[in-house]
N, C-alpha and C positions, 0 to 999 in steps of 0.2 A: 504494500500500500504506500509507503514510504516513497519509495522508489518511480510508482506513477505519479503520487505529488510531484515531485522532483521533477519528473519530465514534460507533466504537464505546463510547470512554470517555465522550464527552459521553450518547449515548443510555442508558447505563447511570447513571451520576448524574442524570439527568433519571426515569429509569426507579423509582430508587429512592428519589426525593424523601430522600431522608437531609439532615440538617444535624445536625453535629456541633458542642455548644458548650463551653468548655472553661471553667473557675471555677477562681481559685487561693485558697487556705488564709483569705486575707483577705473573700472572698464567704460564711465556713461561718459567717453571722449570718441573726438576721431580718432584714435588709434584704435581703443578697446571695439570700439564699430568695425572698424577694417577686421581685427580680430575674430569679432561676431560672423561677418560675411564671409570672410575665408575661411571658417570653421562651418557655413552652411553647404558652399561650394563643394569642399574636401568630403563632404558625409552624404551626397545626395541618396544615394541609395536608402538613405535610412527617414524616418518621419521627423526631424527637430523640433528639438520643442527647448525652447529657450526661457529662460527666467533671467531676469534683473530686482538687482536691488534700487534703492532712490538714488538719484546722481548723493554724489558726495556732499553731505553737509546735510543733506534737503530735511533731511529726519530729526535731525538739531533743531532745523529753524520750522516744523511744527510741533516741535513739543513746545517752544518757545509762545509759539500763539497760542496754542491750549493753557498756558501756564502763565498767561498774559504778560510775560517777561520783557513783551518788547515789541512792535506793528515791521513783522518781518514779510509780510508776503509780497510785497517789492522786491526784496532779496532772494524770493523763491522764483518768483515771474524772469528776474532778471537771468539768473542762473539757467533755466530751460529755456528763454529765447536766444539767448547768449550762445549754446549749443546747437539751437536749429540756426540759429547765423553762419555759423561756421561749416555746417554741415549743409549751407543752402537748400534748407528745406521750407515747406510751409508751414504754416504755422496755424493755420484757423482751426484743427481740430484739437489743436495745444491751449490754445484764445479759449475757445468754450469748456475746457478742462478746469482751466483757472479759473472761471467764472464760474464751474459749479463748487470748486474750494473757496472761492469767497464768498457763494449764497452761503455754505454752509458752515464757515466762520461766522460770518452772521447771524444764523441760528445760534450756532450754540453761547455765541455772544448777551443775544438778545433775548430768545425765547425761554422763560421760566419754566415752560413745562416739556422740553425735549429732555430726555433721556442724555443724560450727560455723559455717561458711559460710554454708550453706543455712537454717539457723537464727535466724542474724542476719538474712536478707533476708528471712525469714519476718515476722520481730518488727516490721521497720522496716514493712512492706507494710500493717501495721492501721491505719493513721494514714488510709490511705485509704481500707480497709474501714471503717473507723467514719462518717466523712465521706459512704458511699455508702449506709451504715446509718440515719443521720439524716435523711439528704435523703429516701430512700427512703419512711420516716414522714411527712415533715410535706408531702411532694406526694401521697400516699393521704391524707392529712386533710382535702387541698382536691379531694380526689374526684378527681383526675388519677390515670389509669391508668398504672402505670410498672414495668417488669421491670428489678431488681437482677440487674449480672452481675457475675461475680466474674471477671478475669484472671487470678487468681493460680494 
């Protein structure tokens, strides 16, 4: 019995050609991009499925807005258009990304009766929606086909 588990899991990971690769906060440059892309190119035969972390810092500066420490999301906006700059991408589905992090700084600002909790883990979670938002751009610039999923 042991030994059909066993092969059933091998013949499934075999089956589903998947490779999972993981980037943390300090990859969310052109270089780590070039990296990303020539790590999708090299593995075609396989399904990629790619994870990032928030560009570098971005997680600092929303604990700092939950934590009212300081009116940083100029410094968050700045830092991901900063990046689509460079990487001459567009930027309007980045634009409404930011706009749904500040209705919902707003809320948890302003409204008395939001769930503070779930709110907080809301705000903090963009740092990697943004991250999945850029990358998303600049692998459709180099013509790789690639489906944004959202965990959240």
């Amino acid at each position: 019995m042991l030994f059909r588990s066993k092969l059933f899991v091998i013949k499934y990971i075999i089956i589903m050609k998947s490779l999972v690769l993981k980037f943390g906060g300090s990859s969310q440059c052109i270089e780590g991009y070039e990296v990303i892309k020539n790590q999708i190119t090299i593995n075609k035969e396989y399904n990629v499925f790619i994870v990032v972390s928030a560009i570098q810092n971005t997680t600092n500066l929303l604990y700092k807005i939950i934590n009212h420490t300081e009116e940083t999301f100029s410094k968050i906006c700045k830092i991901h258009y900063d990046l689509c700059d460079k990487l001459y991408l567009n930027k309007d589905t980045l634009k409404r990304a930011l706009n749904s992090l500040k209705n919902d700084i707003n809320i948890f600002e302003t409204d008395p009766f939001t769930d503070i909790t779930q709110q907080k883990i809301k705000i903090i979670s963009y740092g990697e929606i943004l991250s999945v938002i850029i990358l998303n751009e600049y692998l459709s610039s180099c013509e790789i086909t690639c489906k944004q999923l959202n965990t959240r």
